[in-house]
N, C-alpha and C positions, 0 to 999 in steps of 0.2 A: 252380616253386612257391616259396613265400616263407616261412618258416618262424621266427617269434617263440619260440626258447626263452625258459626263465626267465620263464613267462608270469606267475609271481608276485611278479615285480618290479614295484615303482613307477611305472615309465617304462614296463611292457611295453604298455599301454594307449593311450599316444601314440607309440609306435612305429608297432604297428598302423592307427593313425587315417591318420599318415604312410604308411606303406605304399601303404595301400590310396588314398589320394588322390594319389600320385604313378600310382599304377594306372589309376585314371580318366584321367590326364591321355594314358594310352596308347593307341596305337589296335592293338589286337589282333588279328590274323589266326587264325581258327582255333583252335585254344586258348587261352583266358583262364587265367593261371596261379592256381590258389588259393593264400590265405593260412592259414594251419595256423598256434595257438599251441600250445605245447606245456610243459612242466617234465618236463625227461629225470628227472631225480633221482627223482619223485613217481612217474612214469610217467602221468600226464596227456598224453593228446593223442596217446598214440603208435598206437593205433588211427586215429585221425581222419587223421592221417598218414600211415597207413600206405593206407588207404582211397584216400589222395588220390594219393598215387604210384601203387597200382592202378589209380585210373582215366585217370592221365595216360600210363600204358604202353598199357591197352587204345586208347588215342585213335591215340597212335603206330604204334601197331599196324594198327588198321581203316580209317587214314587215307592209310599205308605211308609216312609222315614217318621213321620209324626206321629203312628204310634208306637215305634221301638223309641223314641223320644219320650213318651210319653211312659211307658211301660219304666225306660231307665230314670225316669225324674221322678217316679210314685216308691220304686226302689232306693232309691236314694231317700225319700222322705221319711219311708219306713225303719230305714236300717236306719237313719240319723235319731228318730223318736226310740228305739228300736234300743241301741247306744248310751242314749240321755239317761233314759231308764235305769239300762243295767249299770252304767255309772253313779248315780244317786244310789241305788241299794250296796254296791261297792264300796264306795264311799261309807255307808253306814257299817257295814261290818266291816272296814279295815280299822275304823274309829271302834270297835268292841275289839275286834283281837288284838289292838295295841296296848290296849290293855290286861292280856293274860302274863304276857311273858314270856311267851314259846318263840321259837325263833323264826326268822320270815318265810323258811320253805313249808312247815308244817302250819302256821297262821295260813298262806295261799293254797295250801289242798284242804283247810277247813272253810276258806270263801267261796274256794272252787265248788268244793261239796255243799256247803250252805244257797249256791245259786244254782246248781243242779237242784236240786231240792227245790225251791223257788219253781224252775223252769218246769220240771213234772209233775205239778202242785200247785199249780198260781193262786196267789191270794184271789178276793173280787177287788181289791182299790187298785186304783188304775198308776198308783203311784210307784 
């Protein structure tokens, strides 16, 4: 959803126009996202809001989008921890073969082999 605070601004008005006409120019599968204007401060809008995240959970919900949602954000979290990991042990053996002297294609099938090794072997530290 799209949400215009400070709907008492100036500009809030051509914001919205914008929005909503970048909107049209999308082609939507399924949910079309609403536009909500709001003024936190005033508390305008926060109803209307609140309304519209209701029915965009119900949608999630009845449609079962929330758990392929949920399946790709745990995927994602995994493979990002997943990443960090195999980056810091990378990092540590590219810092030891820069120091051999061999040259960079045989250093990266000694890291590659080094982390193979790693991956069918895992230490117990989770580092």
């Amino acid at each position: 959803m799209f949400v215009v605070n400070k709907a008492d601004h100036p500009m809030a008005n051509q914001l919205r126009r914008e929005i909503r006409s970048a909107m049209e120019m999308q082609h939507w599968n399924g949910w079309i996202p609403e536009l909500v204007a709001t003024q936190a401060l005033a508390g305008e809008g926060i109803d209307q809001l609140w309304a519209a995240i209701q029915r965009h959970m119900a949608y999630l919900n009845e449609t079962g989008e929330i758990e392929g949602r949920r399946r790709d954000a745990f995927i994602h979290q995994v493979r990002q921890l997943a990443l960090g990991r195999i980056e810091r042990r990378l990092d540590h053996l590219l810092e030891s073969e820069s120091r051999t002297g061999i040259d960079p294609y045989e250093a990266a099938d000694r890291v590659i082999s080094e982390l193979r090794s790693k991956l069918h072997h895992p230490s117990t530290g989770s580092g």
